[in-house]
N, C-alpha and C positions, 0 to 999 in steps of 0.2 A: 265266052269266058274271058277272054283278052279285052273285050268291051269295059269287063263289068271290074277286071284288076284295074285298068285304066281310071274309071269312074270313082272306084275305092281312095285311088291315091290323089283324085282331083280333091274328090271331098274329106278329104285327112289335110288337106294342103289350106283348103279353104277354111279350115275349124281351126286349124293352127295360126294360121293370118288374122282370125276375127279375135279371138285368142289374146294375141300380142296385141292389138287393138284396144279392145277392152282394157286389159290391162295396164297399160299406159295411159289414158284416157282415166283411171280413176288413179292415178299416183296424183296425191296433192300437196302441196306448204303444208306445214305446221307452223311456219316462221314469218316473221312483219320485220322490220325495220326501227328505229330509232333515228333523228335527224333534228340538226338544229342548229341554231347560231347561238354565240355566246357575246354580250356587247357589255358596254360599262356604262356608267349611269347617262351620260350624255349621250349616249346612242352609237358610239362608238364601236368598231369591231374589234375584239381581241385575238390576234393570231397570239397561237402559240400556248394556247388554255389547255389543261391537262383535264380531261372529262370523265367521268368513274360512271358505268350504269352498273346497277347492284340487285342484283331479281332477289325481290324480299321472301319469295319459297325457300332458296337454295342457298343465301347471304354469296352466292357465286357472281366478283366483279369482273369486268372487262374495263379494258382502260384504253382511250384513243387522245387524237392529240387534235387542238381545232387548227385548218389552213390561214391560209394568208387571209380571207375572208370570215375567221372565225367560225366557220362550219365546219361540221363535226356531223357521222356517221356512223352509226353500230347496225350491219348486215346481220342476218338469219342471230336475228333473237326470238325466241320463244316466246309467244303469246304469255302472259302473266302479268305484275304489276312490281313494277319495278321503282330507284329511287337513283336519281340524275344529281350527280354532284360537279361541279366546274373550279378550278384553283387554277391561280395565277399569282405573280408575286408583284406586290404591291395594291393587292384586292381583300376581300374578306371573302371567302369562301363559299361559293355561291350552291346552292339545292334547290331543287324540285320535289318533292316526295308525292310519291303513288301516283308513277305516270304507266299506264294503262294501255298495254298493248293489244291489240287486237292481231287474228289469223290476218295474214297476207292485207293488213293493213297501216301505212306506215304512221308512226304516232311522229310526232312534230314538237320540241320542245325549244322553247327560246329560255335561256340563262341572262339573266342582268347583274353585273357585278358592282357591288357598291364599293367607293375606297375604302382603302385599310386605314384606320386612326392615326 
């Protein structure tokens, strides 16, 4: 009898481990990334560009700012199809429209700023 409680609580312990395994093992992303440089006509980097990504389901923005390298990142964004705007002062307002994110793949977008008049 003592064998067989013994044997009980091995394999209650073991279903419980495979369990937690399983389980974890199918938790996945729903979310990709957004990334990018923002330059001006001559190829130039612009620090300090104000960047809008705009998911065209939900008109829901996020706003980030580009570094000293003009690169600029938007973490766990939702797969959909979104629309990439870049301002700066002394620029004309730069966009991307219908940039296309995929699950757990990062989209990649370069911005080119023309002068302002």
């Amino acid at each position: 009898m003592y064998k067989l409680a013994r044997f009980g609580n091995h394999l209650f312990s073991t279903i419980v481990v495979l369990l937690c395994l399983c389980l974890s093992g199918s938790a996945q992303s729903f979310n990709s990334s957004v990334n990018g440089t923002v330059k001006d006509q001559t190829g130039a980097v612009v620090a300090g560009a104000k960047v809008t990504l705009t998911d065209l389901s939900t008109q829901r923005e996020v706003v980030t700012t580009t570094n000293n390298q003009g690169f600029f990142v938007f973490n766990e964004v939702r797969a959909g199809n979104y629309n990439l705007s870049a301002e700066h002062a002394g620029f004309k307002r730069g966009e991307v429209k219908d940039v296309q994110v995929n699950v757990a793949t990062p989209a990649t977008v370069m911005v080119t700023f023309l002068s302002a008049p």
